[in-house]
C-alpha positions as CSV (number, residue, x, y, z in Angstrom):
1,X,97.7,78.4,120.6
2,X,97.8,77.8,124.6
3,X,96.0,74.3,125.5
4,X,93.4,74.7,127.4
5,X,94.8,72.8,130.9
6,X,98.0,75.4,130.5
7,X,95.3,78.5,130.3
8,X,93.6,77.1,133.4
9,X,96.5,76.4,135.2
10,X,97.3,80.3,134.6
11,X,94.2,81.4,135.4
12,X,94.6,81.1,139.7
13,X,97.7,82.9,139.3
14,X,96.1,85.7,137.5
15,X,93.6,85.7,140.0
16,X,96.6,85.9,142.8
17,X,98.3,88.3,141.6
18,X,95.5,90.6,140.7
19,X,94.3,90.0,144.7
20,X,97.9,90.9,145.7
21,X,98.3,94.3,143.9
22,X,94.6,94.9,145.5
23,X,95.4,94.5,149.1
24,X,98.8,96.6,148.3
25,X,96.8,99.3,146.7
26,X,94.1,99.3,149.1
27,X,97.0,99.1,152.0
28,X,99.2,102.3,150.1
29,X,95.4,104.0,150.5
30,X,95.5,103.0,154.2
31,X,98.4,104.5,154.6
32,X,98.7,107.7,152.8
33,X,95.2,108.4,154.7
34,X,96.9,107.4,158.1
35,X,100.0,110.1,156.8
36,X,97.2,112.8,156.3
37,X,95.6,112.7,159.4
38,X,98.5,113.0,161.1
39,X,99.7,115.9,159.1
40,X,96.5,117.7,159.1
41,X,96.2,117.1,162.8
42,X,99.1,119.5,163.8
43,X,97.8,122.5,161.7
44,X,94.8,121.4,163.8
45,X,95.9,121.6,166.9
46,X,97.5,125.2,166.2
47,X,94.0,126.2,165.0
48,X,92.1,125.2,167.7
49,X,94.6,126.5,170.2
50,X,94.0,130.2,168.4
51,X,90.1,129.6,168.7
52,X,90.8,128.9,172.3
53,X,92.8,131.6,173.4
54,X,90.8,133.9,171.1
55,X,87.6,132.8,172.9
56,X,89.2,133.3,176.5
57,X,91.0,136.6,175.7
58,X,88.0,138.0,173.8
59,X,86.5,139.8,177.1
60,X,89.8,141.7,177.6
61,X,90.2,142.6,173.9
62,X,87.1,144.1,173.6
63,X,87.1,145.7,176.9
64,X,90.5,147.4,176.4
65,X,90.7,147.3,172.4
66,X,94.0,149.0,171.2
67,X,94.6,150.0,174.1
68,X,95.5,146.6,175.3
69,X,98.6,146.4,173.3
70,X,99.5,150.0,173.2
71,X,98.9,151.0,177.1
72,X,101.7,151.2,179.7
73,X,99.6,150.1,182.7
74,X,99.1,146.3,184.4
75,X,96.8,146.7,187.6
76,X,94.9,144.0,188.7
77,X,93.3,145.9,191.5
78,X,91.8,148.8,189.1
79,X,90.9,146.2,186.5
80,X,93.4,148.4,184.0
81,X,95.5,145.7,181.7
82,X,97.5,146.8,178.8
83,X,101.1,145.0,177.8
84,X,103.6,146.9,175.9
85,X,105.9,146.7,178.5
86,X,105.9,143.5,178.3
87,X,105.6,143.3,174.3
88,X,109.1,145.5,174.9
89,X,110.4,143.7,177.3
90,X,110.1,140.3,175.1
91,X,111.2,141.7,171.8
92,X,114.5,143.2,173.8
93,X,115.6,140.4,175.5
94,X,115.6,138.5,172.3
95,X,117.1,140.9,170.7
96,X,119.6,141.3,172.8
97,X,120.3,137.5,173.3
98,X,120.6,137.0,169.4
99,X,123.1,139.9,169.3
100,X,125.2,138.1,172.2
101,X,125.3,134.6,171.1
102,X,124.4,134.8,167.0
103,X,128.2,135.6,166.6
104,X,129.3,133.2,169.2
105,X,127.2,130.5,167.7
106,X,128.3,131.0,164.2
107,X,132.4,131.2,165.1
108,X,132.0,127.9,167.0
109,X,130.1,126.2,164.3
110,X,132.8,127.4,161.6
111,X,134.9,126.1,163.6
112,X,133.7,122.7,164.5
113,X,133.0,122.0,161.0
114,X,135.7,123.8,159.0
115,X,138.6,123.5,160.8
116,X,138.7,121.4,164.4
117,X,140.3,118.4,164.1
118,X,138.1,115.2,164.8
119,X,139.3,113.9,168.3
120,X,138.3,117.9,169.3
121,X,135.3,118.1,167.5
122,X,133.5,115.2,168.3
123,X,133.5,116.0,172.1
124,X,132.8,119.9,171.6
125,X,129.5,119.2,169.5
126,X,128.5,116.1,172.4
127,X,128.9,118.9,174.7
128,X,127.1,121.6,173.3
129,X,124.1,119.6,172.3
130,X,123.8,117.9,175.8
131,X,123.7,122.1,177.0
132,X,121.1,122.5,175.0
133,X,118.9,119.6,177.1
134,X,119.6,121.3,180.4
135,X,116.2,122.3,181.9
136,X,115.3,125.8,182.0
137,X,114.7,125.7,185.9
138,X,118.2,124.7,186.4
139,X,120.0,127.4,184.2
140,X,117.2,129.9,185.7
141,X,118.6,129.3,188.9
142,X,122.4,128.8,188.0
143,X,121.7,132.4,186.0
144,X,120.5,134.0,189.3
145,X,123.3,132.7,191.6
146,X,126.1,133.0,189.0
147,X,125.6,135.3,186.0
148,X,123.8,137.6,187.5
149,X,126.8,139.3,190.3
150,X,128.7,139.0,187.4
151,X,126.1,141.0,185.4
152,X,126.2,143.6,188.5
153,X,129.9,143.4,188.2
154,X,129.7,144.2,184.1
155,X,127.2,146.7,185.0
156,X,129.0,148.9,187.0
157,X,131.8,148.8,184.5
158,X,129.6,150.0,181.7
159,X,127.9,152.7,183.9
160,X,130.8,154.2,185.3
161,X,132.7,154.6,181.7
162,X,129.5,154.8,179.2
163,X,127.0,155.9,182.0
164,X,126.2,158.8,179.4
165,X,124.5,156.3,176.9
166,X,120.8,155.8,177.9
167,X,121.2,152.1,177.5
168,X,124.1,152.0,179.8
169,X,122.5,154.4,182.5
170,X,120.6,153.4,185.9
171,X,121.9,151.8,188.9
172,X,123.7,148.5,188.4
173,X,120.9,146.1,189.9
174,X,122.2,142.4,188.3
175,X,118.7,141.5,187.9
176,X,116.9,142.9,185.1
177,X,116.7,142.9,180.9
178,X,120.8,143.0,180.5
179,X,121.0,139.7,182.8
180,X,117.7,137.6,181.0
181,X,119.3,138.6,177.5
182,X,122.6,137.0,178.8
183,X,121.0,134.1,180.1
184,X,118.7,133.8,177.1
185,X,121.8,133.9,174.5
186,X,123.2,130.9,176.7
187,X,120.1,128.9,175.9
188,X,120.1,129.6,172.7
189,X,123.6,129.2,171.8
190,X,123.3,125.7,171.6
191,X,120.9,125.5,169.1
192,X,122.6,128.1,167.0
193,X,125.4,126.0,167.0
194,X,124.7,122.8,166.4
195,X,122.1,123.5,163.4
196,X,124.7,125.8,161.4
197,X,127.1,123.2,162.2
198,X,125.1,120.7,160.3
199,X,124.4,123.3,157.8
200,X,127.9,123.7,157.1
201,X,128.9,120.6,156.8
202,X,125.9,119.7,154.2
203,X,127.5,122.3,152.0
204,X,129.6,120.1,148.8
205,X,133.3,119.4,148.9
206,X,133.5,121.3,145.7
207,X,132.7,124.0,147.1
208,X,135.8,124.3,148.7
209,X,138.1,122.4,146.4
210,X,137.1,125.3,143.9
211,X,137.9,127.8,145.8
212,X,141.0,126.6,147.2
213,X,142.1,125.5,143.4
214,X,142.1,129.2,142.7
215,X,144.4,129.7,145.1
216,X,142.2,130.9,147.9
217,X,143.4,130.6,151.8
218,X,141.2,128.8,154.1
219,X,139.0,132.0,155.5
220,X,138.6,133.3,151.7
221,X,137.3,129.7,150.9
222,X,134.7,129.9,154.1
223,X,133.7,133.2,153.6
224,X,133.5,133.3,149.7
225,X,132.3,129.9,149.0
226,X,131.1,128.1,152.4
227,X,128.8,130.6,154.1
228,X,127.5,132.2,151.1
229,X,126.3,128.6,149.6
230,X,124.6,127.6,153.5
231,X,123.2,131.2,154.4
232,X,119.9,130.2,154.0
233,X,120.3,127.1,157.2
234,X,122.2,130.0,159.1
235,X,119.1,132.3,158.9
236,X,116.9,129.1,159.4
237,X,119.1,128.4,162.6
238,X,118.9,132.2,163.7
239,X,115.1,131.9,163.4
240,X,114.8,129.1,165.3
241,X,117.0,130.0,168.5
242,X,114.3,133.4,168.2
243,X,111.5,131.5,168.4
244,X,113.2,129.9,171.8
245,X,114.1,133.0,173.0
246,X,110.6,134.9,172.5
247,X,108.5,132.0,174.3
248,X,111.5,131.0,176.9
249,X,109.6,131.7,180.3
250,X,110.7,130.3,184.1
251,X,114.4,131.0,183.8
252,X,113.9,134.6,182.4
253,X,111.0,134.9,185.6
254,X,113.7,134.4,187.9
255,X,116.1,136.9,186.9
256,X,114.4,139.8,184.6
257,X,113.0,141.3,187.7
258,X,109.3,141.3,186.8
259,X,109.0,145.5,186.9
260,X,106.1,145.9,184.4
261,X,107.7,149.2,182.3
262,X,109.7,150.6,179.4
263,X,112.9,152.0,180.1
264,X,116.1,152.6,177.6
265,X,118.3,151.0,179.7
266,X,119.5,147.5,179.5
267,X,119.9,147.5,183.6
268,X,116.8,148.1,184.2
269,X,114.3,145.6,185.3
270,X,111.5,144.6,183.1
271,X,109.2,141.8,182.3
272,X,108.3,139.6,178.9
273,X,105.1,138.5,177.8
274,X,105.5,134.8,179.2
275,X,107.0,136.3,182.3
276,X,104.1,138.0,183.0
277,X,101.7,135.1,182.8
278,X,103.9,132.6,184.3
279,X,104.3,134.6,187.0
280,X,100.6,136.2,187.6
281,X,98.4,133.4,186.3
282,X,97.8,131.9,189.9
283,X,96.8,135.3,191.1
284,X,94.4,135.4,188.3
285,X,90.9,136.1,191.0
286,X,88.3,137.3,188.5
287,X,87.4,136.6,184.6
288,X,88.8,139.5,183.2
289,X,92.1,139.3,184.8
290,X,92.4,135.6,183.6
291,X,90.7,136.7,180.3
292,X,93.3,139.5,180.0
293,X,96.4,136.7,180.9
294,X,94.7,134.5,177.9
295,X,94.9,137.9,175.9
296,X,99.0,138.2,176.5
297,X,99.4,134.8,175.2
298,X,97.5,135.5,172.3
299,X,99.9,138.3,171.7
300,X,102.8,136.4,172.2
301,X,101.7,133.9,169.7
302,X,100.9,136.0,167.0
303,X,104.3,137.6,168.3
304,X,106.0,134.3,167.2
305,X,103.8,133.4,164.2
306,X,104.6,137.3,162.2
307,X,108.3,136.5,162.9
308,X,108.4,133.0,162.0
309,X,106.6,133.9,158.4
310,X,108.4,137.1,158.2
311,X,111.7,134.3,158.6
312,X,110.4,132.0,156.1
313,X,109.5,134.5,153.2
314,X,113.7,135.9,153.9
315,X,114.6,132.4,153.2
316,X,112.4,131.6,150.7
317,X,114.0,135.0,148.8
318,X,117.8,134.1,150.2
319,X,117.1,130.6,148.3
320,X,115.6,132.2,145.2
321,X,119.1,134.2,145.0
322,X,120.9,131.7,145.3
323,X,119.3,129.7,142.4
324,X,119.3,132.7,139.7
325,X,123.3,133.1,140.6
């Protein structure tokens, strides 16, 4: 039986402790609400940016209809704006770019996290991700001064010994879709790199001391145990370095040549999506030739957003493999 002094000496410290785990209840509320609004406010912000460009764009697409992503024809004068050229010339370039520097990017993060020593690796990643930080005016205008004669150079190589293939035919210009893919796989080697780099190196020890147990060589341990186990991060890395090339917009103006059509060869000059509104949105003198501008960046973004879910769902079904094996 407690004395009643003891019971009332316990009672403020009750009373304490119950007021402490209040204010760190009502202070775990505070901040799980703070959390949320900050995470519901980017979603936000990408919605309201659709209803924008949606509202501003809305004159062209229901002027043009279809027609607006399936025509051939830009003219400003005649009030006749359609962008498939430019819908090719985006989809190309990046294509083109992650042909060019996906297998660049992978062989130089194998070998900066499988088998460069430390004094050499250390320095290599430093410089790569510092490449990746160069602004895009400065590697527009590197790209037009230095890649691009040797581009013409390339050029004339290909056209004089595969000039029979339509994507190696046309006069060897240097500026146009071959150059701005070249240039774009520059920028986006860096990020390539460095993620699958990380990627690789997040992959367990035992991994490879299994492999090698069984008396596998070094390659047979990356390529049957390594990559296999970190494909997923490789494709998330490919994704991303996509996602950069499709939106990428003043160094490819410089050097893609800004020729609004479709043509099979990779000399050729063309134009991308962001090229064409970097490049034409000051000369945008009436409402439906801005509206129509507004339109093209719609396109581009919904561009982006099909490629980045398409991206998603093949990692989401690479991971699921990898769990059920």
């Amino acid at each position: 039986m407690a004395f009643p002094s003891a019971v009332a000496r316990s009672d403020p410290l009750a009373a304490l402790a119950s007021k402490g785990k209040a204010r760190r209840y009502t202070a775990d509320l505070l901040f799980t609400a703070v959390l949320l609004v900050m995470a519901a406010a980017i979603p936000l912000l990408g919605l309201l940016l659709v209803i924008s460009m949606l509202q501003e764009g809305l004159p062209a697409l229901t002027t043009f209809g279809l027609q607006f992503i399936w025509g051939t024809t830009w003219n400003p004068v005649t009030h006749d704006f359609a962008v498939l050229p430019a819908i090719y010339g985006t989809l190309a370039t990046a294509s083109v770019a992650l042909i060019l520097a996906v297998p660049i990017g992978l062989g130089a993060a194998i070998f900066l996290a499988e088998l460069a020593p430390r004094w050499i690796a250390q320095p290599v990643s430093f410089l790569i991700e510092m490449l990746a930080a160069i602004p895009s005016v400065i590697i527009g205008l590197w790209g037009l001064f230095v890649v691009v004669p040797i581009v013409r150079q390339v050029e004339s190589l290909l056209g004089s010994n595969l000039g029979f293939l339509p994507i190696f035919s046309g006069p060897a210009y240097g500026i146009g879709l071959l150059a701005a893919s070249v240039l774009l796989a520059v920028m986006i080697l860096p990020i390539i790199t460095a993620v699958t780099r990380e990627v690789l190196r997040a992959v367990p020890s035992s991994q490879r001391e299994a492999m090698l147990a069984l008396g596998a060589t070094r390659w047979e341990t990356i390529s049957a145990a390594v990559l296999p186990y970190g494909r997923s991060g490789v494709v998330g890395a490919t994704i991303l370095a996509l996602g950069r090339a499709l939106g990428e917009t003043l160094a490819v103006s410089i050097i893609i040549g800004n020729s609004f059509k479709i043509s099979g060869s990779l000399f050729a000059p063309a134009t991308t999506l962001a090229s064409l509104i970097a490049t034409q949105f000051r000369e945008a003198d009436t409402p439906l030739y801005l509206s129509a501008l507004m339109a093209a960046g719609l396109v581009l973004f919904a561009i982006t957003v099909i490629v980045n879910v398409a991206a998603r769902i093949l990692i989401w079904r690479l991971g699921a493999q990898a769990v059920t094996r």
